[in-house]
C-alpha positions in Angstrom: -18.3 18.2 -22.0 -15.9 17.2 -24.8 -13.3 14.3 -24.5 -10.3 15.2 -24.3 -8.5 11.4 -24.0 -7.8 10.3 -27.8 -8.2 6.6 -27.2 -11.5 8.2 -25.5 -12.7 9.8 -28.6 -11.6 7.2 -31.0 -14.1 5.1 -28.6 -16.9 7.6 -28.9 -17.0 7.6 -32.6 -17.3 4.0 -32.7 -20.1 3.8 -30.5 -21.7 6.4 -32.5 -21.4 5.0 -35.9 -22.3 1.7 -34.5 -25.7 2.9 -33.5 -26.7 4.3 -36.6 -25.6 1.2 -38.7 -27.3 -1.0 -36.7 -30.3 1.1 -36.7 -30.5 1.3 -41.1 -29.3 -2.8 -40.6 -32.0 -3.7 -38.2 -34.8 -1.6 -39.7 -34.2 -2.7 -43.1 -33.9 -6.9 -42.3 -37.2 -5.9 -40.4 -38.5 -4.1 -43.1 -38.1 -7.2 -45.8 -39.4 -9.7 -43.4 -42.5 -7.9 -42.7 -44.6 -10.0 -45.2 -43.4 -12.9 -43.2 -44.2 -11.9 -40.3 -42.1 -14.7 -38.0 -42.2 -14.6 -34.3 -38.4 -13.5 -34.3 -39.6 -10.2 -35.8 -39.9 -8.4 -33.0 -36.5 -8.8 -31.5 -35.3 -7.4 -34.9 -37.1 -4.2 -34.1 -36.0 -4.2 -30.6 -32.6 -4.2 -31.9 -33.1 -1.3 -34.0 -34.8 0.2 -30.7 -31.8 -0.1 -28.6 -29.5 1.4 -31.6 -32.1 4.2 -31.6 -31.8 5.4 -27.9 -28.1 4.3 -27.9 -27.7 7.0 -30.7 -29.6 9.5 -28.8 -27.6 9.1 -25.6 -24.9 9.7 -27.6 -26.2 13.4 -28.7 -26.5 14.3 -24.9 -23.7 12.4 -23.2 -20.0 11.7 -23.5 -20.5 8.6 -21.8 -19.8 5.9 -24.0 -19.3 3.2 -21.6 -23.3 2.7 -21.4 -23.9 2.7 -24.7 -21.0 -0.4 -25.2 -22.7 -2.3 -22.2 -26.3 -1.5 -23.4 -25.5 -2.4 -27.2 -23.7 -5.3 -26.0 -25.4 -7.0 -23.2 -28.5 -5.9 -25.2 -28.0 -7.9 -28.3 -25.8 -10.6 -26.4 -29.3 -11.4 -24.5 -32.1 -11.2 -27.3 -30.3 -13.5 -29.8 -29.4 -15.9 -26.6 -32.9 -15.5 -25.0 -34.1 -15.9 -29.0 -32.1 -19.0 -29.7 -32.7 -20.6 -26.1 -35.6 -19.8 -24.5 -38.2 -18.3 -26.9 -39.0 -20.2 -30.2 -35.3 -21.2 -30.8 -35.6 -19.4 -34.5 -32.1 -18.3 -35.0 -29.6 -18.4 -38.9 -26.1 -18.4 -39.4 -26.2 -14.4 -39.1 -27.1 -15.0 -35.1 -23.9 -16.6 -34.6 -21.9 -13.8 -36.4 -23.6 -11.0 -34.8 -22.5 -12.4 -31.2 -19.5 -12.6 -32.6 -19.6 -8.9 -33.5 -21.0 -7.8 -29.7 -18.1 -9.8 -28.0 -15.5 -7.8 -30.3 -17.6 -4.8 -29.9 -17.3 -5.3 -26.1 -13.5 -5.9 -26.4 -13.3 -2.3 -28.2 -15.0 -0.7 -25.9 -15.2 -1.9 -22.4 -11.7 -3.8 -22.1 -10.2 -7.3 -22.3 -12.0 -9.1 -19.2 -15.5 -7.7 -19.6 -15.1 -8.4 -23.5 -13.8 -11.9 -22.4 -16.6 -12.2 -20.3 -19.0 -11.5 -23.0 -17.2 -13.8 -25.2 -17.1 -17.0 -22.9 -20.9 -16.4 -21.9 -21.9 -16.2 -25.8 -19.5 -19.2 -26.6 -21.8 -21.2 -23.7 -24.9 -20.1 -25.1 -23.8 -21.1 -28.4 -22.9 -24.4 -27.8 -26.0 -24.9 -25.5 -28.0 -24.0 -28.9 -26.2 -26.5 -31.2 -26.4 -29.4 -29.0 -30.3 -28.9 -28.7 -32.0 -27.2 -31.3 -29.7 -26.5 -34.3 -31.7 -29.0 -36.6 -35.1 -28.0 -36.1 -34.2 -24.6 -36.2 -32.8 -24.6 -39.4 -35.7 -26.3 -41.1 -37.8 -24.2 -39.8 -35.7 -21.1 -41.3 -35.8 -22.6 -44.7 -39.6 -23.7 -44.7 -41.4 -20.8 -43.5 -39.0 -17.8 -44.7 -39.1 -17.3 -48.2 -36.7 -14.5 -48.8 -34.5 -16.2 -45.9 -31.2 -15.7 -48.2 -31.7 -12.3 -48.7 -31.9 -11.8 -45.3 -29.5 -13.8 -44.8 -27.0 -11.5 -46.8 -27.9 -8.6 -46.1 -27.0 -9.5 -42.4 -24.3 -10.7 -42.9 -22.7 -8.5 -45.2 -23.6 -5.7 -42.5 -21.8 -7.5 -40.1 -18.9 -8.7 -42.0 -18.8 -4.4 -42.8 -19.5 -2.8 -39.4 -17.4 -5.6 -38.3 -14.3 -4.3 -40.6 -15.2 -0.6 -40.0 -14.5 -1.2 -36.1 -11.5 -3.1 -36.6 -10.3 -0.7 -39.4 -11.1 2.6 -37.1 -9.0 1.5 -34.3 -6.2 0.2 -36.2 -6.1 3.5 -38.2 -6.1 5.6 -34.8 -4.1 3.3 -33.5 -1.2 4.0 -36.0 -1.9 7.8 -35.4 -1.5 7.5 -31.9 2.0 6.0 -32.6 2.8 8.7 -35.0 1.5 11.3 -32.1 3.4 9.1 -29.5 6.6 9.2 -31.8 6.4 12.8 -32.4 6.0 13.7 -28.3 9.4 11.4 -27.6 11.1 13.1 -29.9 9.9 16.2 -28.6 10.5 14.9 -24.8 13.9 14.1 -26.0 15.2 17.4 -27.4 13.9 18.6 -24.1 15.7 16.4 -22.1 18.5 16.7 -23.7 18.1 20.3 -23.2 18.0 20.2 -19.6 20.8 17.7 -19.3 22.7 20.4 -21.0 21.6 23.3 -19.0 22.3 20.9 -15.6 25.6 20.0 -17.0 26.4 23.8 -17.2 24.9 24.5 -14.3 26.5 21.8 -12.6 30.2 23.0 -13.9 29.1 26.9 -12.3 28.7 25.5 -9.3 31.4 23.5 -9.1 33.4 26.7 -9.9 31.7 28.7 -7.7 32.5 26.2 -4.6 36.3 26.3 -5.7 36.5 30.1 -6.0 34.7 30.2 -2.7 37.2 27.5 -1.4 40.2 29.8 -3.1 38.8 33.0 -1.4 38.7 31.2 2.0 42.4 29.9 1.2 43.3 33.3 1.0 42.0 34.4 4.2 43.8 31.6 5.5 46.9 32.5 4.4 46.2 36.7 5.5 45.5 35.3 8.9 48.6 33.2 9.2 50.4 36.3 8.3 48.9 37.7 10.6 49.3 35.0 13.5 52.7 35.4 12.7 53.0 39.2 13.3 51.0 39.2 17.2 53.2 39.5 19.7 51.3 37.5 22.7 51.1 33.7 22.9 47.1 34.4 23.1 46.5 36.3 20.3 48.6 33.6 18.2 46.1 31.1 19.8 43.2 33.2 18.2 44.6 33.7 14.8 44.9 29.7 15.1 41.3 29.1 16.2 40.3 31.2 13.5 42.3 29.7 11.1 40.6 26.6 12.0 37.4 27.3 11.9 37.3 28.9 8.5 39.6 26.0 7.0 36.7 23.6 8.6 34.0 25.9 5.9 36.7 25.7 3.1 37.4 22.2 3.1 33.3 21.4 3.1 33.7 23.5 -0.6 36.4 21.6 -1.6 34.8 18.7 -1.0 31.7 19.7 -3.1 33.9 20.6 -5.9 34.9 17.4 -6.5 31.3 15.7 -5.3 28.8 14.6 -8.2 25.9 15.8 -6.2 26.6 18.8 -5.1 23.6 19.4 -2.5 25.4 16.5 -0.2 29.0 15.7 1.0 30.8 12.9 1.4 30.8 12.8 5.3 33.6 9.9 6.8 35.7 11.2 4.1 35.0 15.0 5.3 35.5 14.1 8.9 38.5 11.9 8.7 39.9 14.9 6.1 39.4 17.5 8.7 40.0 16.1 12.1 43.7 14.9 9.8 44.3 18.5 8.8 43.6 19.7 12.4 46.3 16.8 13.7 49.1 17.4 11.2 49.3 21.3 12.2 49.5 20.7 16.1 52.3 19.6 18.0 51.2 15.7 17.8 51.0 15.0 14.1 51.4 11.0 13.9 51.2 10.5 17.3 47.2 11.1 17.4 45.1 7.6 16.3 41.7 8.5 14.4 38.9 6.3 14.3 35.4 7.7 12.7 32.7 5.5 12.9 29.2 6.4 10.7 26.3 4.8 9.6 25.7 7.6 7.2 26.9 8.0 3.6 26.1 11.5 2.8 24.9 14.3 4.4 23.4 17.9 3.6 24.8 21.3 3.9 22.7 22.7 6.2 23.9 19.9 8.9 26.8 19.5 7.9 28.3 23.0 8.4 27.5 23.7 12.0 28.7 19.8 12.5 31.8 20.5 10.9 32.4 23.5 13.3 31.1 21.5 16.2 34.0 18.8 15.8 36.7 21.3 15.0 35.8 22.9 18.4 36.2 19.4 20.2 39.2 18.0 18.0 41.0 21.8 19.2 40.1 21.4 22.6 41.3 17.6 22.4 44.9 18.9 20.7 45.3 22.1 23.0 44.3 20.5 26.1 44.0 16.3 26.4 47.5 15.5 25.1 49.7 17.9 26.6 51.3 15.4 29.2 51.0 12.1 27.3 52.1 13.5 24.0 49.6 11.7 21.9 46.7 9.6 22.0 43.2 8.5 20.9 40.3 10.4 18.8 37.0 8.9 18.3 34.2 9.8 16.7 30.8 7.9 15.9 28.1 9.5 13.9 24.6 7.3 13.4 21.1 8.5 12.2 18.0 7.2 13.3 14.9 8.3 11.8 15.3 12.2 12.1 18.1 11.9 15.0 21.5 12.3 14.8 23.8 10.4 17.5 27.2 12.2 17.7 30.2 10.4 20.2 33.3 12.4 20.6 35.8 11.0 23.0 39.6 11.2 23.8 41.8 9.4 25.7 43.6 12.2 26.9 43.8 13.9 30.5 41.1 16.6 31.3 42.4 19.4 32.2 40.5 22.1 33.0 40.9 25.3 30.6 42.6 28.6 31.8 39.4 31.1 32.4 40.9 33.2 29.6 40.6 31.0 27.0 37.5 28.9 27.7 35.0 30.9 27.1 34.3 31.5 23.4 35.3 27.7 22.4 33.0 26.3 25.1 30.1 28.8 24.2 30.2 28.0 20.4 29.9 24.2 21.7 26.8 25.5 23.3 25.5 27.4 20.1 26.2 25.1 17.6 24.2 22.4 19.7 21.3 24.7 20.0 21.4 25.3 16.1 21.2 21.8 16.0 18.3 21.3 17.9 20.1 19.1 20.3 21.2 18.0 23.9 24.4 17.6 25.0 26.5 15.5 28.0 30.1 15.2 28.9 31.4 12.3 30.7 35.3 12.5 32.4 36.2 8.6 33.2 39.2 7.9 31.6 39.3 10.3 29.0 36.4 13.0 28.0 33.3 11.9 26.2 30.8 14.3 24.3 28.0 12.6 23.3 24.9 14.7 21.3 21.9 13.8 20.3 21.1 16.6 17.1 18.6 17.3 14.4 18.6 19.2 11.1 18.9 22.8 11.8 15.8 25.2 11.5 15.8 28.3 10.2 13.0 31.4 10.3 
């Protein structure tokens, strides 16, 4: 399985490489101390033996992670366990190489095992100076004759694989920039590619509401032509319901035209707007006080059409019916959400009056259907004035 994360693979090739330096390191210090023969030896070749089946691992596995805690806990412990508890032989090139593990454990396992790793080390280090530094460094000098050039080559492979980590990362890290750099700029031209299309797509819609809203002013206008042609008192109070109801649709698209978001509406502003427009065409104009009361800022299209049709029915009935013999009076409305509920108030101060049986029925049965659509109950309370109150939900549709 390949590795697709760069930071991944730059981690991977690190570990890799790492194992076959220390393996050539560790076999060749062991290699010129062989003559010697020193009881420390052994760990050397157990460090190369950890390299070894670190590197094979490696061939079979994408798995770096145990290969950074194997390599680093490995060599952490020997030169500790070396230096502390076996026959306390440990040079200069000890200290360096638990340097080099903590880094290495940085690299590749993160900043608070690397820390970790780093603060054990420092105690282990400190432990050794303050107990067998002096006596370990006679012995080194005594009974080691080629001690410097063990010494250098050790440290000089540290001081390199050391450099080569440091250098690898740093190098892919500047490439990831460049990569990073490149993909902004590329996420850029595509924002700004969609901000454009949105924009235009945003101005089509706008004109699309307003021709819709134009097209529906239109029919308006037909109709009142019409209204003004019938004959009957009745059929005038059609053409006027009518009118109504589609100038309750047209103002909802003239509204969105000049909305920034043009899925939601503005809704106080819509209701006090259209109950206003229904008032200043009836026979009350300024004599009807308006009070909306809402919790809720903006609402959708799909609730707010069939609760746009619901109040013109009630504002209509209020206007054709409630105020006849007082000549005026009181509209209000409260709309709050809660959770997925809607509450709707609708009351009037006005007398009830009981509508004539001709002209009750379709007004009163679009009550009815728009509350259905709505997903909601309905009561009406007569005790000095007429209440409506609804409890609704969005609309469902199959």
């Amino acid at each position: 399985m390949g590795i697709d994360n760069p930071f991944d693979q730059a981690k991977y090739t690190i570990a890799r490489n790492v194992s076959y330096a220390t393996i050539v390191v560790f076999t060749t210090v062991s290699l010129l101390m062989t003559k010697e023969n020193p009881p420390i030896l052994i760990f050397y070749w157990m460090s190369a033996g950890m390299a070894v089946l670190g590197s094979i691992y490696l061939l079979f596995s994408r798995n770096y992670k145990v290969v950074y805690f194997g390599m680093t806990i490995g060599a952490s412990a020997v030169i500790q366990y070396v230096a502390n508890f076996s026959d306390h032989y440990l040079h200069y090139a000890g200290f360096l190489w638990l340097g080099f593990a903590s880094v290495y454990a940085f690299l590749g396992l993160g900043k608070k095992i690397g820390l970790m790793i780093l603060c054990l080390n420092l105690i282990g280090i400190v432990y050794f100076f303050l107990n067998f530094f002096d006596d370990n460094l006679l012995y080194l000098q005594h009974e080691i004759s080629n001690y410097h050039v063990v010494s250098v080559v050790e440290v000089t492979s540290v001081i390199m694989m050391l450099s080569y980590m440091i250098f690898h990362f740093i190098n892919f890290h500047e490439k990831a920039l460049v990569s990073l750099e490149k993909a902004n700029d590329d996420l850029e031209k595509q924002n700004d590619l969609i901000r454009t299309q949105n924009e235009e797509k945003t101005v089509l819609v706008k004109e699309i509401h307003h021709r819709i809203k134009n097209n529906l002013q239109i029919i308006i206008s037909l109709l009142r032509m019409q209204r003004e042609e019938a004959v009957s008192e009745e059929s005038q109070e059609n053409f006027t319901e009518a009118i109504n109801r589609i100038m309750t649709m047209s103002l909802i698209h003239q509204k969105l035209y000049k909305e920034e978001e043009l899925s939601k509406i503005d809704l106080k502003s819509y209701i006090e707007q259209l109950v206003e427009d229904l008032i200043s065409v009836s026979l009350f104009r300024d004599k009807v006080e308006l009070q909306v009361e809402t919790n809720i800022s903006h609402m959708g299209l799909d609730m707010v059409v069939p609760l746009g049709l619901l109040i013109n029915e009630l504002v209509s009935n209020t206007l054709k019916y409630a105020f006849i013999e007082s000549g005026g009076g009181e509209i209000k409305i409260r709309l709050n959400q809660s959770g997925p509920s809607y509450g709707f108030a609708y009351f009037d101060n006005g007398i009830w009056k009981e509508p004539e049986e001709r002209s009750s029925g379709f007004g009163t049965e679009l009550i009815d259907i728009l509350t259905e659509q709505l997903n909601g109950t309905k009561k009406l309370t007569i005790n000095n004035g007429t209440s409506y109150n609804f409890t609704l939900k969005e609309p469902t549709y199959v």
